[in-house]
C-alpha positions in Angstrom: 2.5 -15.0 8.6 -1.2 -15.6 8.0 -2.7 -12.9 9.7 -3.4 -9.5 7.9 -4.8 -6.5 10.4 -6.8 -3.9 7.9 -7.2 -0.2 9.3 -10.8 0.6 7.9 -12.5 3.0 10.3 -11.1 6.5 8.6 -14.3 8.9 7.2 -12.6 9.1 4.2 -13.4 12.8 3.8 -11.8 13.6 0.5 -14.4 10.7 -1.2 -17.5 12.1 0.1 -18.3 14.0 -3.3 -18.2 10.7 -4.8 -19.2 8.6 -2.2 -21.1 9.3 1.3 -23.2 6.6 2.5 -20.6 4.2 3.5 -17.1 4.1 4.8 -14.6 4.3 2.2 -13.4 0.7 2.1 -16.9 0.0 1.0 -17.0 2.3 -1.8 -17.7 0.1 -4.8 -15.5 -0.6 -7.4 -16.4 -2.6 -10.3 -19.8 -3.8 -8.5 -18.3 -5.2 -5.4 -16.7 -3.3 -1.9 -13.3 -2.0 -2.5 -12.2 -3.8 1.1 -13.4 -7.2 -0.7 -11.0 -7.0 -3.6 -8.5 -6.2 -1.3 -8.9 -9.4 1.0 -9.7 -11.6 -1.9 -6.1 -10.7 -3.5 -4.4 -10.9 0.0 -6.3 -14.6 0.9 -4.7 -15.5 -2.9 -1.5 -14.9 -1.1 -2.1 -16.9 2.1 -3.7 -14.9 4.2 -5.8 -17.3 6.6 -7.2 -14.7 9.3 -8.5 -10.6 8.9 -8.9 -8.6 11.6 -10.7 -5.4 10.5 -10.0 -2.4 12.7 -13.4 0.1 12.5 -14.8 3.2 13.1 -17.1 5.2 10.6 -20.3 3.3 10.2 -18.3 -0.1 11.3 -22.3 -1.5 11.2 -22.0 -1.7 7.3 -18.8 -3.7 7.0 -19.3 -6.5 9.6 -22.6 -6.7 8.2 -21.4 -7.3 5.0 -18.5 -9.9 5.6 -20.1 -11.2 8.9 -17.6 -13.9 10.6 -15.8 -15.5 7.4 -14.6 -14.7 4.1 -13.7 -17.4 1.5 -13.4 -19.9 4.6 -11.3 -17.5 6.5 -11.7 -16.2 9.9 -13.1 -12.5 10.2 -12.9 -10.5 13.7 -13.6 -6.9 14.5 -11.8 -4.1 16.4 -13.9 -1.0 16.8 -12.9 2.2 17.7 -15.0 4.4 19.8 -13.8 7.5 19.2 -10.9 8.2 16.4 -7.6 6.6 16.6 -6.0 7.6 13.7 -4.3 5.0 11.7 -1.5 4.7 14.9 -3.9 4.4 17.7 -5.6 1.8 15.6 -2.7 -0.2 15.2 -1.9 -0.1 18.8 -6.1 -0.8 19.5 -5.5 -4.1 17.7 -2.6 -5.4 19.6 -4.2 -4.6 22.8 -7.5 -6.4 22.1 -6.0 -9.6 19.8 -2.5 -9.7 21.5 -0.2 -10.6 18.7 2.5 -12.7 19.4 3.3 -13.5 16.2 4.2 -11.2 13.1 1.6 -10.0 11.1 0.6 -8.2 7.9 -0.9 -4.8 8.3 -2.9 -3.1 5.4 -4.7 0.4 4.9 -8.0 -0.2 3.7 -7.8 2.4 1.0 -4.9 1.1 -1.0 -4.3 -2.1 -3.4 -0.8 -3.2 -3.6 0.4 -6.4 -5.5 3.0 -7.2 -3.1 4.3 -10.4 -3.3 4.2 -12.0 0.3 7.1 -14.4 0.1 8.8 -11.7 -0.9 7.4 -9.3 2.4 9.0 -12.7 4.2 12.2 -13.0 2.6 13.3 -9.7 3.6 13.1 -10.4 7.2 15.2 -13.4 7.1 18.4 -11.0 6.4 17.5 -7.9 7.4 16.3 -8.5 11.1 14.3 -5.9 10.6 12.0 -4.6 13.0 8.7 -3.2 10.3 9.0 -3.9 6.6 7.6 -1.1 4.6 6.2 -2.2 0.9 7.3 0.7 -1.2 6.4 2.2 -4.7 7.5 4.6 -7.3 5.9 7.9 -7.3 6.3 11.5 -9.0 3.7 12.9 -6.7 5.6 14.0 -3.8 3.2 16.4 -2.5 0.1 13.2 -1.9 3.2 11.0 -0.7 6.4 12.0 1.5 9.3 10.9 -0.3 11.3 8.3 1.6 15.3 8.2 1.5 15.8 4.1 0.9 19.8 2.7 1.0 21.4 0.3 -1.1 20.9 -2.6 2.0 16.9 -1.2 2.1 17.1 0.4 5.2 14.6 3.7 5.0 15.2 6.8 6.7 12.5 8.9 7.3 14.1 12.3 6.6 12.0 13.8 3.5 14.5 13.9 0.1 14.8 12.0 -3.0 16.3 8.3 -3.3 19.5 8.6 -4.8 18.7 5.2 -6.2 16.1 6.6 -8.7 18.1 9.6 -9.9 16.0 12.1 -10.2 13.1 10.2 -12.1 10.7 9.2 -9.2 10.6 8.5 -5.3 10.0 5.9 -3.2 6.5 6.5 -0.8 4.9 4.1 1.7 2.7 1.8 -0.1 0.5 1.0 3.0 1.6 -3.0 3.0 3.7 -3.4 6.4 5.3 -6.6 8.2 4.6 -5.8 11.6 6.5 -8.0 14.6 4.3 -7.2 18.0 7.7 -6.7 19.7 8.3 -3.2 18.2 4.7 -2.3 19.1 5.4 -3.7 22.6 8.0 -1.2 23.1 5.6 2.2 22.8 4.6 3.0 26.3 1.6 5.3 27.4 -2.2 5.4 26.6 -3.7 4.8 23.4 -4.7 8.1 21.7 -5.4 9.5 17.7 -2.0 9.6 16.5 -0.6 8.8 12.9 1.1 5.8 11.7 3.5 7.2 9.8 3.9 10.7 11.8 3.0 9.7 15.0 4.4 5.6 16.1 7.3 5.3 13.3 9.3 8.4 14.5 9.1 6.9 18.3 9.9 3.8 16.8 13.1 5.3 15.0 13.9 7.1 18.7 13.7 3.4 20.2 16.3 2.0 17.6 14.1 -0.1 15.8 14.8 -0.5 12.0 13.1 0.2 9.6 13.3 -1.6 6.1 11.7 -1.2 2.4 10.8 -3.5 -0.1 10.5 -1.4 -3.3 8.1 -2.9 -6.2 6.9 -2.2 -9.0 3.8 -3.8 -8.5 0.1 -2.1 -9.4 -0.5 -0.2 -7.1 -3.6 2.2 -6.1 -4.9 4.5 -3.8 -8.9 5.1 -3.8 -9.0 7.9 -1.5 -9.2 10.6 -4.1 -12.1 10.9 -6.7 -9.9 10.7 -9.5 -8.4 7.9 -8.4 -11.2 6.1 -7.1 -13.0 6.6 -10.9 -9.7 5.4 -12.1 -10.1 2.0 -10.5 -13.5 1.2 -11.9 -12.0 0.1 -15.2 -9.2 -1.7 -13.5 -8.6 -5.3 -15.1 -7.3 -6.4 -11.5 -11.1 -5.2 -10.4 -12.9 -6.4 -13.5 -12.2 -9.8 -12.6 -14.5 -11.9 -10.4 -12.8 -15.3 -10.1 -11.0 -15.7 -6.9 -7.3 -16.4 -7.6 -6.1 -19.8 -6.1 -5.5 -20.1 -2.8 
Protein backbone atom coordinates (compact mmCIF):
# COMPACT_ATOMS: atom_id res chain seq x y z
CA UNK A 1 0.00 0.00 0.00
CA UNK A 2 1.70 3.26 -1.18
CA UNK A 3 -1.06 5.28 -1.93
CA UNK A 4 -2.59 7.69 0.84
CA UNK A 5 -6.09 9.66 -0.37
CA UNK A 6 -6.26 12.98 2.09
CA UNK A 7 -9.88 14.50 2.47
CA UNK A 8 -8.91 18.29 2.61
CA UNK A 9 -11.76 20.30 1.13
CA UNK A 10 -13.91 20.84 4.59
CA UNK A 11 -14.27 24.96 5.59
CA UNK A 12 -13.14 24.10 8.74
CA UNK A 13 -15.74 26.38 10.43
CA UNK A 14 -14.91 25.92 14.03
CA UNK A 15 -11.05 27.37 13.17
CA UNK A 16 -12.20 30.48 11.57
CA UNK A 17 -11.62 32.62 14.88
CA UNK A 18 -8.10 31.47 14.63
CA UNK A 19 -7.74 31.03 11.17
CA UNK A 20 -9.70 32.33 7.97
CA UNK A 21 -7.72 32.88 4.98
CA UNK A 22 -7.08 29.40 4.06
CA UNK A 23 -8.51 26.03 4.30
CA UNK A 24 -7.77 24.32 7.41
CA UNK A 25 -5.17 21.84 6.31
CA UNK A 26 -3.19 24.93 5.53
CA UNK A 27 -3.37 26.47 8.83
CA UNK A 28 0.22 26.83 10.00
CA UNK A 29 1.70 25.04 12.66
CA UNK A 30 5.09 25.64 13.66
CA UNK A 31 5.79 27.82 10.43
CA UNK A 32 4.86 25.28 7.83
CA UNK A 33 1.08 23.94 6.52
CA UNK A 34 -0.51 21.57 8.84
CA UNK A 35 -1.33 19.16 5.58
CA UNK A 36 2.71 19.24 4.95
CA UNK A 37 3.56 17.70 8.34
CA UNK A 38 1.08 15.41 7.83
CA UNK A 39 2.46 14.01 4.31
CA UNK A 40 5.97 14.38 5.41
CA UNK A 41 5.31 11.84 8.47
CA UNK A 42 3.16 9.51 6.21
CA UNK A 43 5.99 9.58 3.09
CA UNK A 44 8.56 8.54 6.34
CA UNK A 45 6.25 5.53 6.38
CA UNK A 46 6.21 4.68 2.69
CA UNK A 47 3.79 6.53 1.24
CA UNK A 48 4.90 6.91 -2.56
CA UNK A 49 1.67 8.70 -4.07
CA UNK A 50 -1.07 11.60 -2.37
CA UNK A 51 -4.10 12.20 -3.81
CA UNK A 52 -5.60 15.35 -2.17
CA UNK A 53 -9.36 15.49 -2.34
CA UNK A 54 -10.50 19.56 -2.33
CA UNK A 55 -12.96 21.93 -1.97
CA UNK A 56 -12.61 25.25 0.14
CA UNK A 57 -10.10 27.44 -1.66
CA UNK A 58 -8.48 24.10 -3.30
CA UNK A 59 -6.45 27.11 -5.35
CA UNK A 60 -4.12 27.53 -2.18
CA UNK A 61 -3.16 23.97 -1.70
CA UNK A 62 -2.25 22.74 -5.17
CA UNK A 63 -0.55 25.91 -5.41
CA UNK A 64 1.45 25.22 -2.68
CA UNK A 65 2.47 21.45 -3.24
CA UNK A 66 2.11 21.69 -7.06
CA UNK A 67 2.70 18.04 -8.70
CA UNK A 68 5.32 16.49 -6.17
CA UNK A 69 6.24 16.33 -2.73
CA UNK A 70 9.66 14.98 -1.51
CA UNK A 71 9.86 13.11 -5.01
CA UNK A 72 6.35 11.84 -4.66
CA UNK A 73 3.57 12.03 -7.01
CA UNK A 74 0.78 14.68 -6.03
CA UNK A 75 -2.86 14.58 -7.92
CA UNK A 76 -5.97 16.51 -7.12
CA UNK A 77 -9.71 15.71 -6.75
CA UNK A 78 -11.90 18.66 -6.51
CA UNK A 79 -15.17 18.89 -5.35
CA UNK A 80 -17.63 21.30 -6.87
CA UNK A 81 -20.03 21.57 -4.54
CA UNK A 82 -19.69 19.77 -0.87
CA UNK A 83 -19.30 16.21 -0.45
CA UNK A 84 -18.86 15.68 2.90
CA UNK A 85 -16.05 13.48 4.00
CA UNK A 86 -18.25 10.24 2.30
CA UNK A 87 -19.04 11.73 -0.93
CA UNK A 88 -15.38 12.69 -1.06
CA UNK A 89 -14.23 9.34 -0.56
CA UNK A 90 -16.53 7.92 -3.14
CA UNK A 91 -15.34 11.28 -5.62
CA UNK A 92 -11.87 9.81 -5.44
CA UNK A 93 -12.61 6.24 -6.44
CA UNK A 94 -14.66 7.37 -9.25
CA UNK A 95 -12.03 9.83 -10.73
CA UNK A 96 -8.56 7.56 -9.80
CA UNK A 97 -10.26 4.14 -9.90
CA UNK A 98 -8.52 2.26 -7.13
CA UNK A 99 -7.93 -1.17 -7.64
CA UNK A 100 -5.62 -1.60 -5.16
CA UNK A 101 -5.95 -0.85 -1.20
CA UNK A 102 -5.17 2.41 -0.03
CA UNK A 103 -4.56 4.60 2.89
CA UNK A 104 -7.17 7.24 3.60
CA UNK A 105 -6.46 10.24 5.93
CA UNK A 106 -8.50 13.36 7.21
CA UNK A 107 -6.55 16.31 6.68
CA UNK A 108 -7.15 17.74 10.13
CA UNK A 109 -5.76 15.02 12.26
CA UNK A 110 -1.94 13.66 12.94
CA UNK A 111 -1.81 10.14 13.96
CA UNK A 112 1.49 8.16 14.50
CA UNK A 113 0.22 5.05 13.13
CA UNK A 114 2.58 2.59 12.38
CA UNK A 115 1.88 1.40 8.75
CA UNK A 116 3.18 -2.20 8.92
CA UNK A 117 1.24 -2.45 11.61
CA UNK A 118 -2.19 -0.83 9.48
CA UNK A 119 -0.91 -3.97 7.03
CA UNK A 120 -0.46 -6.69 9.48
CA UNK A 121 -3.96 -6.52 10.62
CA UNK A 122 -5.36 -7.30 7.31
CA UNK A 123 -3.35 -10.37 6.79
CA UNK A 124 -5.61 -12.14 9.65
CA UNK A 125 -8.49 -10.35 9.92
CA UNK A 126 -9.83 -10.17 6.20
CA UNK A 127 -11.10 -7.29 7.06
CA UNK A 128 -12.96 -5.22 4.79
CA UNK A 129 -11.81 -1.10 6.36
CA UNK A 130 -9.22 -0.90 9.17
CA UNK A 131 -9.99 1.84 11.46
CA UNK A 132 -6.82 3.38 13.45
CA UNK A 133 -8.11 3.98 16.87
CA UNK A 134 -7.23 6.09 20.02
CA UNK A 135 -7.94 6.59 23.59
CA UNK A 136 -10.15 9.27 24.52
CA UNK A 137 -12.12 10.74 27.69
CA UNK A 138 -13.96 13.17 25.44
CA UNK A 139 -16.93 11.32 24.39
CA UNK A 140 -18.99 14.16 23.51
CA UNK A 141 -16.04 15.60 20.34
CA UNK A 142 -15.65 11.64 19.63
CA UNK A 143 -18.40 8.79 19.47
CA UNK A 144 -17.24 6.13 21.58
CA UNK A 145 -16.68 2.89 19.57
CA UNK A 146 -17.52 -0.71 21.17
CA UNK A 147 -13.97 -2.65 19.95
CA UNK A 148 -13.91 -6.86 20.79
CA UNK A 149 -11.19 -8.81 21.94
CA UNK A 150 -10.49 -10.18 18.01
CA UNK A 151 -10.74 -6.01 17.01
CA UNK A 152 -13.81 -6.22 15.30
CA UNK A 153 -15.68 -2.57 15.96
CA UNK A 154 -19.26 -2.24 16.27
CA UNK A 155 -20.65 0.92 15.68
CA UNK A 156 -23.32 1.01 18.47
CA UNK A 157 -22.34 4.07 20.78
CA UNK A 158 -21.08 2.53 24.52
CA UNK A 159 -17.84 2.18 26.30
CA UNK A 160 -15.13 -0.61 25.46
CA UNK A 161 -15.31 -3.07 28.07
CA UNK A 162 -11.58 -3.47 27.28
CA UNK A 163 -10.72 -0.02 28.92
CA UNK A 164 -12.91 -0.41 32.03
CA UNK A 165 -14.22 2.54 32.56
CA UNK A 166 -11.02 4.71 32.13
CA UNK A 167 -11.23 5.87 28.46
CA UNK A 168 -12.88 4.95 24.95
CA UNK A 169 -11.76 4.06 21.87
CA UNK A 170 -12.79 6.90 18.89
CA UNK A 171 -11.92 6.89 15.19
CA UNK A 172 -8.56 8.33 14.74
CA UNK A 173 -9.13 9.35 11.06
CA UNK A 174 -6.23 6.71 9.63
CA UNK A 175 -8.29 4.02 7.51
CA UNK A 176 -7.12 0.96 5.24
CA UNK A 177 -9.51 1.21 2.57
CA UNK A 178 -9.85 -1.92 -0.06
CA UNK A 179 -11.89 -0.27 -3.29
CA UNK A 180 -14.03 -3.51 -3.19
CA UNK A 181 -16.14 -2.27 -0.15
CA UNK A 182 -16.48 1.12 -1.85
CA UNK A 183 -17.52 -0.77 -5.03
CA UNK A 184 -20.35 -2.18 -3.27
CA UNK A 185 -22.34 1.36 -2.45
CA UNK A 186 -24.75 1.88 -5.31
CA UNK A 187 -26.42 5.30 -6.23
CA UNK A 188 -25.20 8.90 -6.99
CA UNK A 189 -22.59 10.63 -5.31
CA UNK A 190 -23.96 13.14 -2.78
CA UNK A 191 -22.74 15.17 0.75
CA UNK A 192 -22.91 12.38 3.05
CA UNK A 193 -20.63 11.46 6.17
CA UNK A 194 -17.98 9.03 6.37
CA UNK A 195 -18.61 7.84 9.51
CA UNK A 196 -22.61 8.47 9.65
CA UNK A 197 -23.39 8.21 6.23
CA UNK A 198 -21.00 5.11 4.05
CA UNK A 199 -19.84 2.99 7.26
CA UNK A 200 -23.51 2.19 8.44
CA UNK A 201 -24.42 1.00 4.65
CA UNK A 202 -21.27 -0.63 4.70
CA UNK A 203 -22.25 -2.59 8.13
CA UNK A 204 -25.88 -3.34 6.25
CA UNK A 205 -23.78 -4.85 3.28
CA UNK A 206 -21.83 -7.26 5.73
CA UNK A 207 -18.54 -5.80 5.41
CA UNK A 208 -16.32 -5.86 8.51
CA UNK A 209 -15.14 -3.54 10.18
CA UNK A 210 -11.80 -3.75 12.27
CA UNK A 211 -9.70 -1.39 14.79
CA UNK A 212 -6.26 -1.03 15.38
CA UNK A 213 -6.04 0.65 18.80
CA UNK A 214 -2.68 2.79 19.57
CA UNK A 215 -1.40 4.69 21.67
CA UNK A 216 0.27 6.71 19.37
CA UNK A 217 0.29 10.92 19.46
CA UNK A 218 -2.29 11.76 18.23
CA UNK A 219 -4.00 15.32 17.35
CA UNK A 220 -6.85 16.89 16.09
CA UNK A 221 -6.46 20.75 14.76
CA UNK A 222 -9.89 21.52 14.20
CA UNK A 223 -10.52 23.28 17.43
CA UNK A 224 -8.72 26.47 18.53
CA UNK A 225 -7.49 25.03 21.52
CA UNK A 226 -6.15 22.32 19.96
CA UNK A 227 -4.85 23.83 17.06
CA UNK A 228 -2.74 26.41 19.66
CA UNK A 229 -1.89 23.19 21.33
CA UNK A 230 0.06 21.85 18.31
CA UNK A 231 2.28 24.92 17.77
CA UNK A 232 4.67 23.72 20.53
CA UNK A 233 4.53 20.20 19.44
CA UNK A 234 8.07 18.57 19.31
CA UNK A 235 6.64 16.23 16.38
CA UNK A 236 5.99 19.88 14.57
CA UNK A 237 9.06 21.57 15.87
CA UNK A 238 11.17 19.43 13.89
CA UNK A 239 12.12 20.24 10.31
CA UNK A 240 14.27 17.25 9.17
CA UNK A 241 12.36 14.89 7.06
CA UNK A 242 12.46 11.49 8.72
CA UNK A 243 14.02 8.71 6.49
CA UNK A 244 12.32 7.37 3.88
Amino acid sequence: MTTAVILAGGLGTRLRSVVNDRPKPMAEVAGKPFLEHLMRYWYGQGIERFVLSLGYRAEQIEGYFGPTFEGCKVEYVYEQVPLGTGGALLLCQESKGFKEPFLLLNGDTYFQVNLQALQDMIKWSHADWVLSLFPTNDSRRYMPLKVASSGRISFKSGVDANRKGRSTWANGGVYWVNPKALAMLSGSISNVSLESGIFPKCVGLGQAFFGLRSDALFIDIGVPEDYTRAQTMPCFISSTPPNH
